[in-house]
PDB file with one MODEL, atoms N, CA, C and O in Angstrom:
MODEL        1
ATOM      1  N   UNK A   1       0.854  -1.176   0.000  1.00  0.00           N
ATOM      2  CA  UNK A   1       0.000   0.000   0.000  1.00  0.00           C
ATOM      3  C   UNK A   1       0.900   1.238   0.000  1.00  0.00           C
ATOM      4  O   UNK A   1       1.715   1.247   0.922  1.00  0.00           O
ATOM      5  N   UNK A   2       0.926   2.120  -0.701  1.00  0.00           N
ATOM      6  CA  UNK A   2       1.550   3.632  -0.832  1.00  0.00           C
ATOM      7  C   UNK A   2       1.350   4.640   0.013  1.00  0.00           C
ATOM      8  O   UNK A   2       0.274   5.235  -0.041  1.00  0.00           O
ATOM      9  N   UNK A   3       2.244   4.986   0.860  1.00  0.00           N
ATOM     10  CA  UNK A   3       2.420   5.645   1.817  1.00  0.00           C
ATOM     11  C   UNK A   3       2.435   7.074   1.503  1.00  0.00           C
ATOM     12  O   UNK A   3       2.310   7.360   0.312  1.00  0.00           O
ATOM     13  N   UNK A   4       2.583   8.156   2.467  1.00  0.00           N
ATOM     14  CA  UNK A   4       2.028   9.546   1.857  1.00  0.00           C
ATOM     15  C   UNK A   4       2.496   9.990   0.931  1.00  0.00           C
ATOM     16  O   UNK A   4       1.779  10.571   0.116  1.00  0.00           O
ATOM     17  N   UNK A   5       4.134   9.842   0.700  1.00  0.00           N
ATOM     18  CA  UNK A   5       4.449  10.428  -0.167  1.00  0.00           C
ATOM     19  C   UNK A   5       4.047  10.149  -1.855  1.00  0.00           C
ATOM     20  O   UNK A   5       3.814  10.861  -2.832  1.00  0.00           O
ATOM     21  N   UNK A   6       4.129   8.478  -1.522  1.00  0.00           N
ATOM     22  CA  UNK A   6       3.608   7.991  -3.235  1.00  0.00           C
ATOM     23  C   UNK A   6       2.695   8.593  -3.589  1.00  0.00           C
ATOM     24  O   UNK A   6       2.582   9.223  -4.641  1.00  0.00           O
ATOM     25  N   UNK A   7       1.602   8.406  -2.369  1.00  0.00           N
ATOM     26  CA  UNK A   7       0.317   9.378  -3.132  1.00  0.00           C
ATOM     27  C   UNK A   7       0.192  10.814  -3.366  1.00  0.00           C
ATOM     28  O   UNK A   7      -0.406  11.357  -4.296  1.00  0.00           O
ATOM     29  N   UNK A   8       0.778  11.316  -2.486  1.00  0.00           N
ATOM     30  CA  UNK A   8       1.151  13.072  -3.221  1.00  0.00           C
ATOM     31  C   UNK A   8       1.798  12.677  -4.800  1.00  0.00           C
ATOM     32  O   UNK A   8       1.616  13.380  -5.794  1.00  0.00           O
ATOM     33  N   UNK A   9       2.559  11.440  -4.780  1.00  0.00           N
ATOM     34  CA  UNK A   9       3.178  11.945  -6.670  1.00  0.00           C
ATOM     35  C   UNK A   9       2.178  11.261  -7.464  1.00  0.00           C
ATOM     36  O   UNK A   9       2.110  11.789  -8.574  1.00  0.00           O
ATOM     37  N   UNK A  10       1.189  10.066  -7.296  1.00  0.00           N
ATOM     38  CA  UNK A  10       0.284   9.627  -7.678  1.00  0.00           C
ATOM     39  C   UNK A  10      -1.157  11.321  -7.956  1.00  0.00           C
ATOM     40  O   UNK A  10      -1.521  11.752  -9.050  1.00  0.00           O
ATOM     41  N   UNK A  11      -1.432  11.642  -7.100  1.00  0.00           N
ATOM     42  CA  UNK A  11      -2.345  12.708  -7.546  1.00  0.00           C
ATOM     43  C   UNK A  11      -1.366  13.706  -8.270  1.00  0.00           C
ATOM     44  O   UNK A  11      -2.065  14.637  -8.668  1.00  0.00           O
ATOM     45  N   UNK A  12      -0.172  13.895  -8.581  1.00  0.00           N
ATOM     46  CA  UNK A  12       0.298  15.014  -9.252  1.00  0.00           C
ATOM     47  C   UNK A  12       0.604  14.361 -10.761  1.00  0.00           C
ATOM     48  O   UNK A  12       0.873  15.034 -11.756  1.00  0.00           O
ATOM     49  N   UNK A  13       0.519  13.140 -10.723  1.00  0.00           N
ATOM     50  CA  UNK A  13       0.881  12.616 -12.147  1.00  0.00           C
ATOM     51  C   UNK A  13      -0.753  12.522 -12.802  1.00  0.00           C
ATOM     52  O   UNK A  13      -1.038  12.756 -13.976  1.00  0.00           O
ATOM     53  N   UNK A  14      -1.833  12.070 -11.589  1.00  0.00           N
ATOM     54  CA  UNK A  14      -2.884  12.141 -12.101  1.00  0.00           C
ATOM     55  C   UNK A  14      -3.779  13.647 -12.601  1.00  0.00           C
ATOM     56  O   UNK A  14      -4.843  13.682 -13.220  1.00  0.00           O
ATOM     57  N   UNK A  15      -3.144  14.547 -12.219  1.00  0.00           N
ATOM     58  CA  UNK A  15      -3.273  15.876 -12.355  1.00  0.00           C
ATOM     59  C   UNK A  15      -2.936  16.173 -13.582  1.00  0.00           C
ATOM     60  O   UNK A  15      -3.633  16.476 -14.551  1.00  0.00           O
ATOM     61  N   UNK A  16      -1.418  16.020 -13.412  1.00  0.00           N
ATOM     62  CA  UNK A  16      -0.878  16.127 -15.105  1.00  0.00           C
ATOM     63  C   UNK A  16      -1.470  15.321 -16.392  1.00  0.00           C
ATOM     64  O   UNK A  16      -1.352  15.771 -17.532  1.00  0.00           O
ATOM     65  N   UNK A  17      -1.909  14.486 -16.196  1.00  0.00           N
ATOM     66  CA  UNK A  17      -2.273  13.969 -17.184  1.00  0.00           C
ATOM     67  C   UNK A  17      -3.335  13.667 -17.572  1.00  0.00           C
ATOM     68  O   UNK A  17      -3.489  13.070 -18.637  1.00  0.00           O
ATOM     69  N   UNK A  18      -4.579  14.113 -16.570  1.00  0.00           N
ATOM     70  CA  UNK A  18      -6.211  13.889 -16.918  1.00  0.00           C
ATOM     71  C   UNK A  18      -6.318  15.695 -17.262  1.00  0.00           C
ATOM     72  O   UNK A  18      -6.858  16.211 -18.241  1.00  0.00           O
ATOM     73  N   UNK A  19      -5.665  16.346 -16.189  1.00  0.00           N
ATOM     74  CA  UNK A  19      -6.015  17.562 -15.826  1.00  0.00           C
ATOM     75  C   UNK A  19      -6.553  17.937 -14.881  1.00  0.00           C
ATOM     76  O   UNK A  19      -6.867  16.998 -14.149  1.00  0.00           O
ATOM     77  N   UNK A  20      -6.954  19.324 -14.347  1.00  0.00           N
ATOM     78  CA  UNK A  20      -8.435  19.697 -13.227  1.00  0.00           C
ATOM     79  C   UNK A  20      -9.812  19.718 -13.931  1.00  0.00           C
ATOM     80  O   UNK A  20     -10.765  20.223 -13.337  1.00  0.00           O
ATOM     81  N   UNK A  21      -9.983  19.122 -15.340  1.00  0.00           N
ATOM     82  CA  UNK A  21     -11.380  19.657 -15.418  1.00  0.00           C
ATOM     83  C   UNK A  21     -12.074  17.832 -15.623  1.00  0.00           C
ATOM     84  O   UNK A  21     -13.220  17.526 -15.293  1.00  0.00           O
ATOM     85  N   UNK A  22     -11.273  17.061 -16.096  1.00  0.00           N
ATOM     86  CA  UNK A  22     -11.528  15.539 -16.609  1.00  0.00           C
ATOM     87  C   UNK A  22     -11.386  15.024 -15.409  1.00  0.00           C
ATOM     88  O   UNK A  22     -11.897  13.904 -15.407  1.00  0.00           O
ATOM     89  N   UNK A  23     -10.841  15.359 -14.164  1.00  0.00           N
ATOM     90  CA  UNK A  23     -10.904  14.457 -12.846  1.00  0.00           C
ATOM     91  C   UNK A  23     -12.429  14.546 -12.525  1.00  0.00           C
ATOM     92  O   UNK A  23     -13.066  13.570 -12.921  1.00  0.00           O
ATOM     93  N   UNK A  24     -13.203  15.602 -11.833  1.00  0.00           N
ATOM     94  CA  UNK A  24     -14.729  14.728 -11.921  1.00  0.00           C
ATOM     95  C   UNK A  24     -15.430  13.907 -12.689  1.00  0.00           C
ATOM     96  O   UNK A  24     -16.130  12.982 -12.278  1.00  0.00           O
ATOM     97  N   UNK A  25     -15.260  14.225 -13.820  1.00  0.00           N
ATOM     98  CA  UNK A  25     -15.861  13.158 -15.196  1.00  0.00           C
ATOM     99  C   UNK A  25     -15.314  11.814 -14.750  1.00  0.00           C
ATOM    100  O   UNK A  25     -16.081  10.921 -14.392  1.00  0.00           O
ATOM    101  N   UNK A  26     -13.717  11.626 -14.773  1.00  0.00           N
ATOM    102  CA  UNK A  26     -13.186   9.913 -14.492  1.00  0.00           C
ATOM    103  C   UNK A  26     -14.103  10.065 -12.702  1.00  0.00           C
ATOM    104  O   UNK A  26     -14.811   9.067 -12.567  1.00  0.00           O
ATOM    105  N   UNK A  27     -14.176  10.731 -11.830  1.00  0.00           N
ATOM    106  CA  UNK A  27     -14.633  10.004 -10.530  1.00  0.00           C
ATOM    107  C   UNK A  27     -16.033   9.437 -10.472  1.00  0.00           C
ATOM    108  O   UNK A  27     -16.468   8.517  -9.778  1.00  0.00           O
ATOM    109  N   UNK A  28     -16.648  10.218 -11.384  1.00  0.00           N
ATOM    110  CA  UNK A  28     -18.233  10.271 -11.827  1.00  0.00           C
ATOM    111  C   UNK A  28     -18.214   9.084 -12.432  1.00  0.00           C
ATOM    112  O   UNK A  28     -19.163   8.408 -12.035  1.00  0.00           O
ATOM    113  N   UNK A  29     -17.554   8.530 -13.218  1.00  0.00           N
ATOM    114  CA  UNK A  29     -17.047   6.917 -14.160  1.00  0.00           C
ATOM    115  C   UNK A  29     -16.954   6.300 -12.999  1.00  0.00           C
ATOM    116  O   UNK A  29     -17.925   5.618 -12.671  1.00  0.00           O
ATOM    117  N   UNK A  30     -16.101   6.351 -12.331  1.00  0.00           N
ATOM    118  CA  UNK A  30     -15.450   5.292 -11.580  1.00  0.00           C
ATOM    119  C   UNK A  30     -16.242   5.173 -10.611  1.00  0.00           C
ATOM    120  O   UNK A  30     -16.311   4.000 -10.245  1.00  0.00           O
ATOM    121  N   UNK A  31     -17.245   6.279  -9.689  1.00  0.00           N
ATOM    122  CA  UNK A  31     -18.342   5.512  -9.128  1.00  0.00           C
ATOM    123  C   UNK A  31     -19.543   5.043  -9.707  1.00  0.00           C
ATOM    124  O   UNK A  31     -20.013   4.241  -8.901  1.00  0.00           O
ATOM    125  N   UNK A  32     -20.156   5.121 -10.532  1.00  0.00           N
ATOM    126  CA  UNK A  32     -20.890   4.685 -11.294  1.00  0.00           C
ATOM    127  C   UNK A  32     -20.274   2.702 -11.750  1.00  0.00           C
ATOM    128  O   UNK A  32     -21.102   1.803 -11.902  1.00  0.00           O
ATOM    129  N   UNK A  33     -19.230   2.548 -11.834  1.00  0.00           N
ATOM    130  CA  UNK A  33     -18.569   1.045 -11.831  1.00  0.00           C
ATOM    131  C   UNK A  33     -18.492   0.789 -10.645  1.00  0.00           C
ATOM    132  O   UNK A  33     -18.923  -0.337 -10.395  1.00  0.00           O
ATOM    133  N   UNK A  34     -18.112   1.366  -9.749  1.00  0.00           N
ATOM    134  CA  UNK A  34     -18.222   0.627  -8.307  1.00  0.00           C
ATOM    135  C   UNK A  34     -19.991   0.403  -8.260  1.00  0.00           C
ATOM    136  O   UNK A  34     -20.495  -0.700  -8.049  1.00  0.00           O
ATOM    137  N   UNK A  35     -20.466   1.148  -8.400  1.00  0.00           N
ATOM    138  CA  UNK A  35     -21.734   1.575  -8.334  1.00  0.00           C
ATOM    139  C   UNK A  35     -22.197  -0.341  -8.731  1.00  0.00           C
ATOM    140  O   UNK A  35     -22.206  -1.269  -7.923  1.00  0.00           O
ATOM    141  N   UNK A  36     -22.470  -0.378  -9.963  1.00  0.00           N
ATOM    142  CA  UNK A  36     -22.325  -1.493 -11.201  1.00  0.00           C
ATOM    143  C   UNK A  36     -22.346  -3.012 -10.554  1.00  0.00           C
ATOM    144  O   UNK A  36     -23.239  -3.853 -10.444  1.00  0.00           O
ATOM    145  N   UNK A  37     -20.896  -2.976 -10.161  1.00  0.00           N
ATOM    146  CA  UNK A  37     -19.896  -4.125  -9.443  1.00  0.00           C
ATOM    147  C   UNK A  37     -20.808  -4.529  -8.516  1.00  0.00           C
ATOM    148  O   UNK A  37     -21.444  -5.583  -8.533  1.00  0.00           O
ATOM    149  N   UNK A  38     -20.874  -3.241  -7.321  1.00  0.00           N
ATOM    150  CA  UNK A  38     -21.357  -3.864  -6.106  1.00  0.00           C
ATOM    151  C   UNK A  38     -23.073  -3.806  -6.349  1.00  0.00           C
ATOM    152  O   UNK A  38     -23.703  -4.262  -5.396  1.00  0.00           O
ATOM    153  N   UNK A  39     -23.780  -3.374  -7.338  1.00  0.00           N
ATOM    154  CA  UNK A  39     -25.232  -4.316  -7.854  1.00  0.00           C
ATOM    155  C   UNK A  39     -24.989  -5.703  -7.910  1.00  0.00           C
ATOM    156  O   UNK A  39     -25.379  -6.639  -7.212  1.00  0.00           O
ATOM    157  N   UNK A  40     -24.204  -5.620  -8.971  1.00  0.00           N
ATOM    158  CA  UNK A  40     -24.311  -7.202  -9.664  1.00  0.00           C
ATOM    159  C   UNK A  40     -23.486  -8.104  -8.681  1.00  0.00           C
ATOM    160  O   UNK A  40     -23.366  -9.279  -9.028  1.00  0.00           O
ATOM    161  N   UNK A  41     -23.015  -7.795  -7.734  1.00  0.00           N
ATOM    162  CA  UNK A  41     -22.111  -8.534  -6.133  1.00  0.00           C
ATOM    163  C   UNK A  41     -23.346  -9.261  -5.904  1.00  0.00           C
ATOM    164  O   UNK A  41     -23.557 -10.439  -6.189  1.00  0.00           O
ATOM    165  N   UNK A  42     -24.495  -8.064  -5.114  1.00  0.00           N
ATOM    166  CA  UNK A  42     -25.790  -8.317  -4.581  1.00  0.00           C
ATOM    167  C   UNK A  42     -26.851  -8.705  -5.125  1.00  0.00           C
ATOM    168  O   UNK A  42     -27.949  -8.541  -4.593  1.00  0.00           O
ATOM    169  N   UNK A  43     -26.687  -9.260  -6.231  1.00  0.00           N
ATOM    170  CA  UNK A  43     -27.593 -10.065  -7.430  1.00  0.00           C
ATOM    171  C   UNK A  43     -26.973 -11.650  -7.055  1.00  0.00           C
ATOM    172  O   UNK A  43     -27.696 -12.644  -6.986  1.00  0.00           O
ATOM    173  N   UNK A  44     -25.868 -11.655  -6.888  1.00  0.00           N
ATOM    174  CA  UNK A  44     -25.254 -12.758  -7.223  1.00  0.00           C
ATOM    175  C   UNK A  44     -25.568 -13.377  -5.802  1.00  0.00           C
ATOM    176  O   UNK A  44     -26.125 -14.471  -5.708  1.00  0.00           O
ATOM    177  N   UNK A  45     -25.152 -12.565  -4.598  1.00  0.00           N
ATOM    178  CA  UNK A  45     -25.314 -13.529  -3.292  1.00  0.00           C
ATOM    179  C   UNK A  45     -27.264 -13.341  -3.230  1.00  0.00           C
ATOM    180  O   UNK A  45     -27.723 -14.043  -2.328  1.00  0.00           O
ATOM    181  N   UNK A  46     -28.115 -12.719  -3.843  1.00  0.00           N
ATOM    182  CA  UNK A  46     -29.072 -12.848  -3.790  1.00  0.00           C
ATOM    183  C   UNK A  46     -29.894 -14.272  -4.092  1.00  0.00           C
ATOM    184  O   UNK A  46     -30.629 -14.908  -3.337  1.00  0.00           O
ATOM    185  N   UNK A  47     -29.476 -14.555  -5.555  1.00  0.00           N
ATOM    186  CA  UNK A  47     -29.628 -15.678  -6.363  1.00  0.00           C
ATOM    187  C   UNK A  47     -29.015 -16.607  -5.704  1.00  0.00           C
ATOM    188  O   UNK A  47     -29.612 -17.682  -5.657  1.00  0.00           O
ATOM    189  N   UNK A  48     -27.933 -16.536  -5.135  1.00  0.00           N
ATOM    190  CA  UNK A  48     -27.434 -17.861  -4.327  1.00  0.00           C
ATOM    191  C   UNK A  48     -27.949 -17.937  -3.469  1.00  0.00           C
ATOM    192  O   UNK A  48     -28.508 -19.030  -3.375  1.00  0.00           O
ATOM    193  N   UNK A  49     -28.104 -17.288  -2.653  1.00  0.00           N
ATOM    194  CA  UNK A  49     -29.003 -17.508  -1.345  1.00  0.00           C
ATOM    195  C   UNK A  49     -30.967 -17.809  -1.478  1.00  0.00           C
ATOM    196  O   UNK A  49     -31.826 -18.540  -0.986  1.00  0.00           O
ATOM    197  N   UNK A  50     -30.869 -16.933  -2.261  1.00  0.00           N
ATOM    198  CA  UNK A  50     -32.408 -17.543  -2.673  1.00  0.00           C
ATOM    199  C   UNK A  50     -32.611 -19.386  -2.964  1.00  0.00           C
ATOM    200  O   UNK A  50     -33.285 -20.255  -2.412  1.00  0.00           O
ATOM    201  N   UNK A  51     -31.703 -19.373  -4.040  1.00  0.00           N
ATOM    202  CA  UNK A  51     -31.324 -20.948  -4.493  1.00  0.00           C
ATOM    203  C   UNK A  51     -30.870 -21.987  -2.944  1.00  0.00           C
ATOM    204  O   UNK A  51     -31.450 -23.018  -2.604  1.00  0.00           O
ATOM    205  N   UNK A  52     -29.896 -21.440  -2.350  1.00  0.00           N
ATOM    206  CA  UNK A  52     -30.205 -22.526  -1.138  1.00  0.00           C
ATOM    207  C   UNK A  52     -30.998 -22.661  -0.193  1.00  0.00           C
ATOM    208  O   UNK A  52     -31.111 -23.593   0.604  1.00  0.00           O
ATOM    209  N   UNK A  53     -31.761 -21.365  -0.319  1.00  0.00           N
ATOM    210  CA  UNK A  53     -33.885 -21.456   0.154  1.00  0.00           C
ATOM    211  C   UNK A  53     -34.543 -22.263  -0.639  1.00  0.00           C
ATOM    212  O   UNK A  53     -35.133 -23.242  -0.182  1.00  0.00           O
ATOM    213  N   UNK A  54     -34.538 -22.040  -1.619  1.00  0.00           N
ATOM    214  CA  UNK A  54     -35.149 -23.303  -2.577  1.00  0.00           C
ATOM    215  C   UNK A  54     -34.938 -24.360  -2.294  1.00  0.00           C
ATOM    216  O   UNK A  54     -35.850 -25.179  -2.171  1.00  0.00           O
ATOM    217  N   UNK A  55     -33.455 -24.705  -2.073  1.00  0.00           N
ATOM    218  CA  UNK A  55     -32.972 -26.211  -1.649  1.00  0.00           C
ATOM    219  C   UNK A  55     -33.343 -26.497  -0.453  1.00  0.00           C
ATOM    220  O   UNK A  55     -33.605 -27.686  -0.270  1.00  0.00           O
ATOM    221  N   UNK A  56     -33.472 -25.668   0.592  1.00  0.00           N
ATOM    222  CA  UNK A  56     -34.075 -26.644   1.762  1.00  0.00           C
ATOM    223  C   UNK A  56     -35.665 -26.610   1.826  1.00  0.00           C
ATOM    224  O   UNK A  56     -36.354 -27.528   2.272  1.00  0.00           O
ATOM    225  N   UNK A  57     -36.050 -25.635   1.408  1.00  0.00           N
ATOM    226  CA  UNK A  57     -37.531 -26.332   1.479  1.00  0.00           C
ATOM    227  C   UNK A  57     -37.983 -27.244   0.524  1.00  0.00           C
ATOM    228  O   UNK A  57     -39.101 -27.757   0.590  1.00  0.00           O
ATOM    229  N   UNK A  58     -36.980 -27.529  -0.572  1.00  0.00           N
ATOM    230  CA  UNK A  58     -37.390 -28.775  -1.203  1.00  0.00           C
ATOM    231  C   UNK A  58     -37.283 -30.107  -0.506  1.00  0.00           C
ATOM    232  O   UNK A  58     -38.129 -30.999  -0.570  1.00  0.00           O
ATOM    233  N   UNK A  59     -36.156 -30.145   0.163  1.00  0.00           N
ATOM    234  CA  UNK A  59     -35.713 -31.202   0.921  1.00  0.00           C
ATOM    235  C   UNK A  59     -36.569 -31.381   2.440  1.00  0.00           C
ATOM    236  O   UNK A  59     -36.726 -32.272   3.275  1.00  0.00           O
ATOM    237  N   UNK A  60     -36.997 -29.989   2.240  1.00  0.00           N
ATOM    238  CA  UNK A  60     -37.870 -29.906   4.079  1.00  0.00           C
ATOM    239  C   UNK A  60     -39.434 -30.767   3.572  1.00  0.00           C
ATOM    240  O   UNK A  60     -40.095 -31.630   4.150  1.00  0.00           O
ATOM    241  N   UNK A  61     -39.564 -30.261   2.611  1.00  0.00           N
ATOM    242  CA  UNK A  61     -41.263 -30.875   2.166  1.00  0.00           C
ATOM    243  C   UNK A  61     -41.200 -32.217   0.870  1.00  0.00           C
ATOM    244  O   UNK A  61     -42.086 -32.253   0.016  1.00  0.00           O
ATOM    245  N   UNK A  62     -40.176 -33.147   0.876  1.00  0.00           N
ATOM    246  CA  UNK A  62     -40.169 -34.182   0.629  1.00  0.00           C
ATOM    247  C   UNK A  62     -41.149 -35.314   1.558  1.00  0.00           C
ATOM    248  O   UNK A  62     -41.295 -35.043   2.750  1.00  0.00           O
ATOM    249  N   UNK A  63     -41.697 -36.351   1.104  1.00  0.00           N
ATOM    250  CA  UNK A  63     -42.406 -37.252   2.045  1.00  0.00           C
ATOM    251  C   UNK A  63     -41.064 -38.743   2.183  1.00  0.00           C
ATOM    252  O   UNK A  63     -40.468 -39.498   1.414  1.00  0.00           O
ATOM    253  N   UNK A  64     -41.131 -38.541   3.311  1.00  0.00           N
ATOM    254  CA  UNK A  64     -40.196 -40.189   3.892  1.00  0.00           C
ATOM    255  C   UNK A  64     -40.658 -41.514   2.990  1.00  0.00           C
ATOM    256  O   UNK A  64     -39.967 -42.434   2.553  1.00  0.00           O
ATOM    257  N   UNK A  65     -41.938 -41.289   2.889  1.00  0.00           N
ATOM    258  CA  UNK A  65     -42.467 -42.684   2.796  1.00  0.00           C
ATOM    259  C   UNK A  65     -41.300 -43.253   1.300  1.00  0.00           C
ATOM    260  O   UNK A  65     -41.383 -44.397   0.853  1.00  0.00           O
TER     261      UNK A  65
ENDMDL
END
């Protein structure tokens, strides 16, 4: 992980080279993909978890006989 100084030259290279006016536009991007990611995260443990609800009450309302 990058300690203070890296990241002072990390935002000055990112400065230089997006600019000050294209850095909200890329943050506005980049949460909008986090945004995205962590939907489709909570789709996924949704559907799984739904699915192993399915599985036990299939198995709960089986007959022995």
């Amino acid at each position: 992980m990058p300690g203070g100084t890296e990241w002072i030259i990390i935002v000055i290279a990112v400065l230089v080279l997006f600019g000050g006016r294209k850095i909200p536009e890329f943050m506005r991007g980049l949460g909008k993909g986090v945004r995205e990611f962590k939907d489709a995260k909570d789709n996924v443990r949704n559907e799984f978890e739904s699915g192993i609800k399915e599985k036990d009450v299939d198995t709960a309302v089986k007959p022995i006989i």
